[in-house]
Each structure stands twice: as C-alpha cells, then as structure tokens.
N, C-alpha and C positions, 0 to 999 in steps of 0.2 A: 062585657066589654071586650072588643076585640085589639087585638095588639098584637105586633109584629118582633119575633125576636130574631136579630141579627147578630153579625160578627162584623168587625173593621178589621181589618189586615192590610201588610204590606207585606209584597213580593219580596222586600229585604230579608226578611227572615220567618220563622214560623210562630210568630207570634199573632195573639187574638185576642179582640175584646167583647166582649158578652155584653150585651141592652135591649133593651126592648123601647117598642115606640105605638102610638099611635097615629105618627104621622107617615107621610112616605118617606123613606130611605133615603133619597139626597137630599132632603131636608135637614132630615136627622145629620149626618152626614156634617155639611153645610156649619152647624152649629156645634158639632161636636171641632171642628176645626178653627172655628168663630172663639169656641173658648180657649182653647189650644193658645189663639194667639195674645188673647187678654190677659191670659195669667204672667205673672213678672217671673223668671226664672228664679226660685229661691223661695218663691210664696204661693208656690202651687200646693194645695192642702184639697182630701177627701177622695170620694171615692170611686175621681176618674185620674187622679196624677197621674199613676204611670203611663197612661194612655198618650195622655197632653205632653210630656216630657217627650217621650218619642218623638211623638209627630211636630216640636220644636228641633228634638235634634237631627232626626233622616228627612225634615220634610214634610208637611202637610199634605203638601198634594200628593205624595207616593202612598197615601190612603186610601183604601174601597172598604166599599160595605157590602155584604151581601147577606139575602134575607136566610135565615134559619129553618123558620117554622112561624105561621102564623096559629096565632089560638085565640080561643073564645074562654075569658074567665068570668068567676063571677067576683071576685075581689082582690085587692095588691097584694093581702098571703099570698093566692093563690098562684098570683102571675110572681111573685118572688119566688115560688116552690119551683116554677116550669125552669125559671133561670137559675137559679143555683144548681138543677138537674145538667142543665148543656155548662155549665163555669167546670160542675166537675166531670164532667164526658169530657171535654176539649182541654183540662187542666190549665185553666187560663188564668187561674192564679199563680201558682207555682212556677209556670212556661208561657204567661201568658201578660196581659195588660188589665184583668179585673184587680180591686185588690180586695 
C-alpha cells in the first residue's frame, strides 16, 4: 500500500502535524479543515483536537500541507511505525499538533 506522510503548518508559529494519506494533499488538506469546522468548540475529542482547535482559533485557511515522504508498506503497523518515526523527529507532540 502506498501512502503519503505529511506535515500541516502554519507560518504563525512552529508548530506541525504528522498524517499520512492515500489521497493527494489538498484533499487531505480540504477535509482536515472540513472537520476543523464541524466540531463545536468544547466537544472536540481524539486524536486530531489540538490540530482543529488551532485552525478554529488562527484560522483555517493560514494552513498548508506539505508532503513528507512517500512509502510503500505492507500493513497499518507498519505505516504507524514510519509515522511515529517523523511525530518524534519533528517532536510534534510535545511542540507540536499530534497528540
């Protein structure tokens, strides 16, 4: 299976979010803003909030995405091992929007 791992940022600060996709990037993109705006503030729950809070309070559109690394896995272990690899390179927990 092939899949694309990227980052979302914004120019405000140095903050980043780690995902992976099998689709293309303003798709992804697209929908990652699409929930952003669905969730009610106060009942955002799992394992994009801090992403979607953000992009409610600076702003959705001051979002990009840009691609990572593509890879070729053979299973969801495998493509969760590749991204927890870049979550703790880019420490996008701690300084970051994974949680």
């Amino acid at each position: 299976m092939k899949y694309k791992i990227y980052f979302i940022y914004t120019d405000l600060d140095e903050k980043k979010y780690i995902g992976a996709t099998k689709q293309n990037l303003s798709n992804t993109l697209c929908i990652h803003k699409r929930e952003s705006k669905n969730m009610k503030e106060g009942v955002v729950h799992g394992k994009n909030e801090k992403l979607y809070e953000a992009m409610r309070e600076k702003g959705e559109e001051k979002f990009k995405i840009e691609l990572l690394e593509q890879v070729e896995v053979e299973s969801r272990e495998e493509l969760t091992v590749k991204i927890n690899k870049k979550v703790r390179e880019y420490e996008t927990i701690r300084q970051g929007y994974n949680k």
